[in-house]
C-alpha positions in Angstrom: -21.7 -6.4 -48.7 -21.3 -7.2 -45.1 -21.8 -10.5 -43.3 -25.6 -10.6 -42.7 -25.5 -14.1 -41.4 -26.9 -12.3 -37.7 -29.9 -11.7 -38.5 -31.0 -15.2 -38.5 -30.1 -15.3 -35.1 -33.7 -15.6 -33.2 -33.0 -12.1 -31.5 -34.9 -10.8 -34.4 -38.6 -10.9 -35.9 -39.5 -10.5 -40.1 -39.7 -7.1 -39.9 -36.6 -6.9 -38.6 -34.6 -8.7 -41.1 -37.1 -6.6 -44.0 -35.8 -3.5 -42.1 -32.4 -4.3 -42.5 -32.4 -5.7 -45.9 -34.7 -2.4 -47.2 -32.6 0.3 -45.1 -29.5 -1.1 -46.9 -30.6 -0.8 -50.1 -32.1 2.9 -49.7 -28.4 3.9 -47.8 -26.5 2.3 -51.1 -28.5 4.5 -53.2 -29.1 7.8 -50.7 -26.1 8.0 -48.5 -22.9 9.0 -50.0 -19.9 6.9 -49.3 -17.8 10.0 -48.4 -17.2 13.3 -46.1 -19.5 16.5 -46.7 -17.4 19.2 -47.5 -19.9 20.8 -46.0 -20.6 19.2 -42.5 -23.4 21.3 -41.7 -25.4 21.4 -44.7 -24.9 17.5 -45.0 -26.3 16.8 -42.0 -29.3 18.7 -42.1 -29.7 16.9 -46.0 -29.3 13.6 -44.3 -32.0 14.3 -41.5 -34.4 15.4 -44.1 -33.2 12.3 -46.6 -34.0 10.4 -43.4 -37.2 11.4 -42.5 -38.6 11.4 -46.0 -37.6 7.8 -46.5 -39.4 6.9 -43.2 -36.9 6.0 -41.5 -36.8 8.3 -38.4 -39.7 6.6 -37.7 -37.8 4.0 -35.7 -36.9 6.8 -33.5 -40.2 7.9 -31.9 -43.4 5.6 -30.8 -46.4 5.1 -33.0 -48.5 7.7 -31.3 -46.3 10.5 -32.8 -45.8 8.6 -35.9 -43.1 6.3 -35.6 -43.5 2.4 -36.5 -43.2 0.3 -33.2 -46.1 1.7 -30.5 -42.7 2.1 -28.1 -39.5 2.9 -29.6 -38.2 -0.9 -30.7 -34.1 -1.0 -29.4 -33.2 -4.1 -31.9 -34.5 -1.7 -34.9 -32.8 1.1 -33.3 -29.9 -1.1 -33.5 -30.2 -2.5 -37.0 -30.7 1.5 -38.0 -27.6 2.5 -36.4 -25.8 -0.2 -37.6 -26.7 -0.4 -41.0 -26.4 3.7 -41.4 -23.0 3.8 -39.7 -21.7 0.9 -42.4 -22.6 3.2 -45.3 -21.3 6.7 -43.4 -21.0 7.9 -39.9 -22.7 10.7 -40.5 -26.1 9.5 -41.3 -25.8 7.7 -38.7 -25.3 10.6 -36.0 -28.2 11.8 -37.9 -30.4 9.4 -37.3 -29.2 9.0 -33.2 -29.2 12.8 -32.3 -33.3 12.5 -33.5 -33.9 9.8 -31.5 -31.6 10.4 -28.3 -33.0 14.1 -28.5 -36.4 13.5 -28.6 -36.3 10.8 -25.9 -36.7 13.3 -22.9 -39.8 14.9 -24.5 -41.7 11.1 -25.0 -40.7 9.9 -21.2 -41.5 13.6 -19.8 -43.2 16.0 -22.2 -46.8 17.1 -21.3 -49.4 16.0 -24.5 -49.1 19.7 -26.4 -45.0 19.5 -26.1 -45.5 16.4 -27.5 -47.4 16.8 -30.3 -45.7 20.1 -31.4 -42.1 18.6 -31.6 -41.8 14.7 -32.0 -44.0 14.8 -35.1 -41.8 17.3 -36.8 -38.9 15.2 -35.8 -40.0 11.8 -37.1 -40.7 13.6 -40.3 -37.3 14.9 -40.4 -38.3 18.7 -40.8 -36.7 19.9 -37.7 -33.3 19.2 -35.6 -33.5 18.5 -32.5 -30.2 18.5 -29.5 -29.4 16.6 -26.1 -27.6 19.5 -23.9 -26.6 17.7 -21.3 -22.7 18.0 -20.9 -20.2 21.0 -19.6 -16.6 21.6 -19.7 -16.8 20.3 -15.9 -20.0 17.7 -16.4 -19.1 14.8 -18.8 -19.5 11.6 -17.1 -20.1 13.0 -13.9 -23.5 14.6 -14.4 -24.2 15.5 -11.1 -21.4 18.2 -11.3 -24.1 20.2 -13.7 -23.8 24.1 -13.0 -25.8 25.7 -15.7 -29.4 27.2 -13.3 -33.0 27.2 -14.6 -34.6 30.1 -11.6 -38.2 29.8 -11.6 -39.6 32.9 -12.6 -43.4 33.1 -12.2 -44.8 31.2 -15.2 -41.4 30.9 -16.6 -37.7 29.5 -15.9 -34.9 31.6 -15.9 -31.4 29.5 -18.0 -28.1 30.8 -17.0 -24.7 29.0 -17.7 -22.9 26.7 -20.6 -23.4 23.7 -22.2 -20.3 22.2 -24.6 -19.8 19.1 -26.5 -23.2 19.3 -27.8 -23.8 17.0 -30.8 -25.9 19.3 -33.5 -24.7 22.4 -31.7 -25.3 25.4 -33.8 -28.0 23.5 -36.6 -30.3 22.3 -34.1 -33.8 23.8 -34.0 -34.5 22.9 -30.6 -32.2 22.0 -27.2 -32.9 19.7 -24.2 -31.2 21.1 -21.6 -30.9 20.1 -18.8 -30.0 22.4 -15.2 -29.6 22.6 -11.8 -33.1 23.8 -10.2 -31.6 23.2 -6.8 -34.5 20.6 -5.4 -31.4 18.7 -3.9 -27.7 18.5 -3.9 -25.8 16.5 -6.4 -27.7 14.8 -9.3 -31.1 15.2 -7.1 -31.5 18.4 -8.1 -31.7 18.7 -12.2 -34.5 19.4 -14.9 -34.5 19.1 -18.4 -36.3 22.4 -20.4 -36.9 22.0 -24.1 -35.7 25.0 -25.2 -35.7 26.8 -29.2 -32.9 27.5 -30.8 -34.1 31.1 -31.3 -35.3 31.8 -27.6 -33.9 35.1 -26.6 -30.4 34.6 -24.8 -29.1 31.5 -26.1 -26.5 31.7 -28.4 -23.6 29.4 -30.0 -20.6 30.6 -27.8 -17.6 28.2 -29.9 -18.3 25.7 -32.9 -16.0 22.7 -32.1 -13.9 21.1 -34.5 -13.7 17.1 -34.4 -11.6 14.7 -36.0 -14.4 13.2 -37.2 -16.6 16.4 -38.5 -19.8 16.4 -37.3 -22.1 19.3 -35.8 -20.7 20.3 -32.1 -20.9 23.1 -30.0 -20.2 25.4 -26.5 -24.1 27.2 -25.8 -24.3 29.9 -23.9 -27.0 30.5 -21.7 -27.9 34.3 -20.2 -31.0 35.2 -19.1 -32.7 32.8 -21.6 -36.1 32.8 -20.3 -39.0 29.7 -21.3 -42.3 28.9 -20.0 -42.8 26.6 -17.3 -44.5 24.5 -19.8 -41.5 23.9 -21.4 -39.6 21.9 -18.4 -40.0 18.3 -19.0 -41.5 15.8 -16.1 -41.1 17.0 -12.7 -38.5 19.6 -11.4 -35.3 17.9 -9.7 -36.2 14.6 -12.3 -34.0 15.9 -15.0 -31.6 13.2 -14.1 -33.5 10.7 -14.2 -34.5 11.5 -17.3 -31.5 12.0 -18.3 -30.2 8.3 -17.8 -33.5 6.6 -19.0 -33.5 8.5 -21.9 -29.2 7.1 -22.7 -30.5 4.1 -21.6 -32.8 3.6 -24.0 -30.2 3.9 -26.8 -27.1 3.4 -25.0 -27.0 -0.2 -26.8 -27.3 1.1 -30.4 -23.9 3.2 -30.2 -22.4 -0.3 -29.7 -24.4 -1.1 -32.8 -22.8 2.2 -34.7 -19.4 0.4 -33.1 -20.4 -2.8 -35.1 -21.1 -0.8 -38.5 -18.2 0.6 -38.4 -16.3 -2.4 -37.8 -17.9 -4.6 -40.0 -17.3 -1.9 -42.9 -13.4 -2.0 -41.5 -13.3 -5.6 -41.9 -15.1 -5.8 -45.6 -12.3 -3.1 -46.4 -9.5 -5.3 -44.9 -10.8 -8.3 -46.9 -11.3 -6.7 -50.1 -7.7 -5.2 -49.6 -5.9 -8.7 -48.3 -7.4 -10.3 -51.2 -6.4 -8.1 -53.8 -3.2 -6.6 -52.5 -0.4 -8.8 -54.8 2.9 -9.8 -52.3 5.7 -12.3 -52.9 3.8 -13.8 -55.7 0.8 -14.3 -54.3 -1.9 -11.8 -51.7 -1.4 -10.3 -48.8 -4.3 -12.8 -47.4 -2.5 -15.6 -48.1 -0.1 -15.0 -45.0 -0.6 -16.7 -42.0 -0.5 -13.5 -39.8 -2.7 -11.4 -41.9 -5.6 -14.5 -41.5 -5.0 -14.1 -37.8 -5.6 -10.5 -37.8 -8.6 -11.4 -40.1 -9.8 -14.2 -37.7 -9.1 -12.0 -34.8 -11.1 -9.1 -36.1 -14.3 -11.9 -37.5 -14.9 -13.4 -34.2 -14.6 -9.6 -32.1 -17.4 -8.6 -34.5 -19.2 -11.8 -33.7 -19.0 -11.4 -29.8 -20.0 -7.7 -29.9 -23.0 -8.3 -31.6 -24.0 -10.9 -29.7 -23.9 -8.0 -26.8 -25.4 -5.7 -28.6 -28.4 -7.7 -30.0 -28.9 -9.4 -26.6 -29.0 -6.0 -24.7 -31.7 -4.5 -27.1 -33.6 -8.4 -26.9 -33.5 -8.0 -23.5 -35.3 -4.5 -23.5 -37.9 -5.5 -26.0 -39.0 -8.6 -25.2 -38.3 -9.3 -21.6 -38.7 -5.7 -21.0 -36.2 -5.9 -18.1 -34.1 -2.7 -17.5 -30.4 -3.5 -19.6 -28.4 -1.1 -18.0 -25.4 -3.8 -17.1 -26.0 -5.5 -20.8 -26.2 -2.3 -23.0 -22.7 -1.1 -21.1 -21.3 -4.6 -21.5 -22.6 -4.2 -25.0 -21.1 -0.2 -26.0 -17.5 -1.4 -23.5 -17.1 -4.6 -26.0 -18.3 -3.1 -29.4 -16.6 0.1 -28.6 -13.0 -1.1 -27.7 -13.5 -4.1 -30.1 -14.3 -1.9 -33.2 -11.2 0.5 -32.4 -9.0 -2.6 -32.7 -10.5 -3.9 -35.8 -10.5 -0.8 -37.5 -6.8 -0.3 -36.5 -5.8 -3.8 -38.1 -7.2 -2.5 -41.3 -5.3 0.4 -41.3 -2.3 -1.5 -40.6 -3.3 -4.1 -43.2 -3.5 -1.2 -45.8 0.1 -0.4 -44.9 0.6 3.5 -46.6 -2.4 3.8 -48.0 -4.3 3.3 -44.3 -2.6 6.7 -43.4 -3.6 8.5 -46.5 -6.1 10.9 -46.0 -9.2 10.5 -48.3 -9.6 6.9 -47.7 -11.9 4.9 -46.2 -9.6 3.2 -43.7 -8.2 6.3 -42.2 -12.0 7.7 -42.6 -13.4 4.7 -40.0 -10.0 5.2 -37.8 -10.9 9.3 -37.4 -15.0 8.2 -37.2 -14.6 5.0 -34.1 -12.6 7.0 -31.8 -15.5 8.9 -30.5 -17.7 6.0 -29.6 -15.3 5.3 -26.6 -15.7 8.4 -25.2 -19.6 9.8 -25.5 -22.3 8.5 -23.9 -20.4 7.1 -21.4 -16.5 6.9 -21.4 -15.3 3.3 -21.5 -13.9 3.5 -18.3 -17.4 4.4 -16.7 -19.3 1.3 -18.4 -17.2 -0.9 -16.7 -18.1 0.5 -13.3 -21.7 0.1 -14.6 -21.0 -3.4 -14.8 -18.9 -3.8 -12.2 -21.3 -2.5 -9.7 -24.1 -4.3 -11.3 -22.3 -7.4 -11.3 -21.2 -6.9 -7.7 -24.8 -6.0 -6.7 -26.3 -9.0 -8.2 -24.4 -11.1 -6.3 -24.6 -9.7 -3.1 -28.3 -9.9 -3.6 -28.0 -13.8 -4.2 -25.8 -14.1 -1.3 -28.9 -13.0 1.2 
């Protein structure tokens, strides 16, 4: 069992601490501590597992039947967190409802609304975020897929790739270039069904870490009007309120995966018999175990001031949640690397759970913002803020 010592820290309510404590129990018992042979088929089992225990009800507000009237971002933490200890793929699961959905609660008219977010918070349909191309990763505003408004209809041409759930999904946000302005001025986000007339799965992509991911291809795919989300040319902004929202929980995924990396490197060090006595007996293995202890400590106190921050003071977080995915990110790579190293052969041996966690972190530096772009978030912020107290 992981350290659970955080949760007394006063970032955190009772039902906060109950959520964690129940959630970890229903994961020992419902999650299996393993890959799907089957990725596809295991994550649609995990999103229905999910949703049947009630716990996709985190992702969505009350209104469409989820548990906190607005989306809570410390138990969207604690989720991600938690499910990411017990296996990564549950916890994509869980994230690609809640990250999916998000454009439809900010922008969906009432009827869009009530036909999909109840379905997902009940776990009885997939949904996708289709924001990305081959030439439109961090920089959004180079977007070239086109929605042409057609009478009472848009008109989607172009491709989307990297897209998490790609090819299971029952439903797409995706988002493309209506031409209101240049740049990222001139987006909208369209919610559109996996089985609209031309889209189709153009290439299945094939991770390190499996999950669901694919290239879509757009051609004449035509949807109502109804189906475009908030106002034309405000896809981007929906866009970033809606990564912003859970931008802080991949840092919690981070510290799941971590914190699983470090019980592994303790239970290892511990056991693991060397020159008469364990491998944790050795000055520089308590380093690397002090080293990895206190990198876990500091990223959560990121990560669970970020999502504070956003409940409570209801501030936007945009400088903490990337200060919060840049530290838990980067830290969890180098904590999950010590393990391996700690494991000596046996870290490299595929089937275990340390090389597992090494293929599984190395994504979480990359998506939803690259490293490297969360500290220009900050640095700008930070640069920003201080200009503004120089006036």
């Amino acid at each position: 069992m992981s350290d659970a010592t955080f949760l007394s820290w006063p970032f955190f309510d009772d039902e906060h601490r109950e959520l964690a404590s129940a959630l970890d129990a229903w994961a020992a018992e419902h999650v299996p501590d393993g890959e799907y042979d089957d990725v596809d088929a295991g994550c649609r089992a995990l999103v229905r597992a999910l949703g049947r225990g009630g716990w996709l009800r985190y992702a969505v507000p009350a209104r469409f039947g989820g548990a906190f009237e607005d989306v809570d971002s410390r138990a969207v933490c604690i989720v991600r967190e938690t499910l990411a200890r017990h296996n990564a793929l549950a916890d994509f699961a869980f994230a690609m409802q809640g990250l999916s959905s998000a454009p439809i609660v900010l922008g969906g008219e009432a009827e869009m609304q009530a036909r999909y977010l109840p379905r997902v918070c009940a776990g009885t349909v997939i949904a996708a975020f289709a924001l990305s191309e081959r030439d439109a990763g961090s920089d959004v505003a180079a977007i070239a897929a086109t929605a042409r408004r057609d009478g009472d209809a848009y008109v989607l041409d172009g491709e989307k790739t990297w897209i998490s759930n790609g090819g299971i999904a029952d439903f797409y946000v995706v988002f493309a270039r209506t031409g209101e302005a240049a740049g990222n001025r001139g987006l909208s986000a369209f919610v559109v069904d996996a089985d609209t007339a031309g889209l189709e799965i153009a290439e299945r992509i094939d991770l390190i870490a499996p999950h669901p991911l694919a290239t879509l291809r757009l051609r004449d795919c035509r949807v109502p009007a109804s189906h475009r989300l908030g106002p034309s040319g405000d896809g981007f902004k929906l866009a970033m309120r809606s990564l912003d929202v859970f931008r802080a929980s991949v840092a919690a995924a981070a510290l799941g995966l971590a914190r699983r990396g470090l019980d592994e490197a303790l239970d290892h060090a511990t056991s693991r018999s060397m020159f008469g006595g364990t491998l944790a007996d050795f000055q520089l293995t308590q380093a690397a175990l002090a080293e990895m202890a206190t990198g876990i400590d500091a990223s959560a106190l990121l990560t669970y001031r970020a999502a504070w921050q956003r409940d409570v003071e209801k501030e936007p977080t945009t400088r903490e949640a990337a200060m919060a995915k840049l530290t838990a990110t980067e830290t969890a790579q180098r904590v999950i690397d010590r393990t391996v190293q700690l494991h000596g052969a046996l870290g490299v041996t595929r089937g275990t759970i340390a090389e597992r966690l090494y293929r599984e972190i190395r994504a979480l530096r990359i998506y939803e913002g690259a490293s490297e772009v969360q500290q220009l978030i900050i640095a700008r912020a930070t640069l920003a803020r201080h200009r503004e107290d120089d006036r």
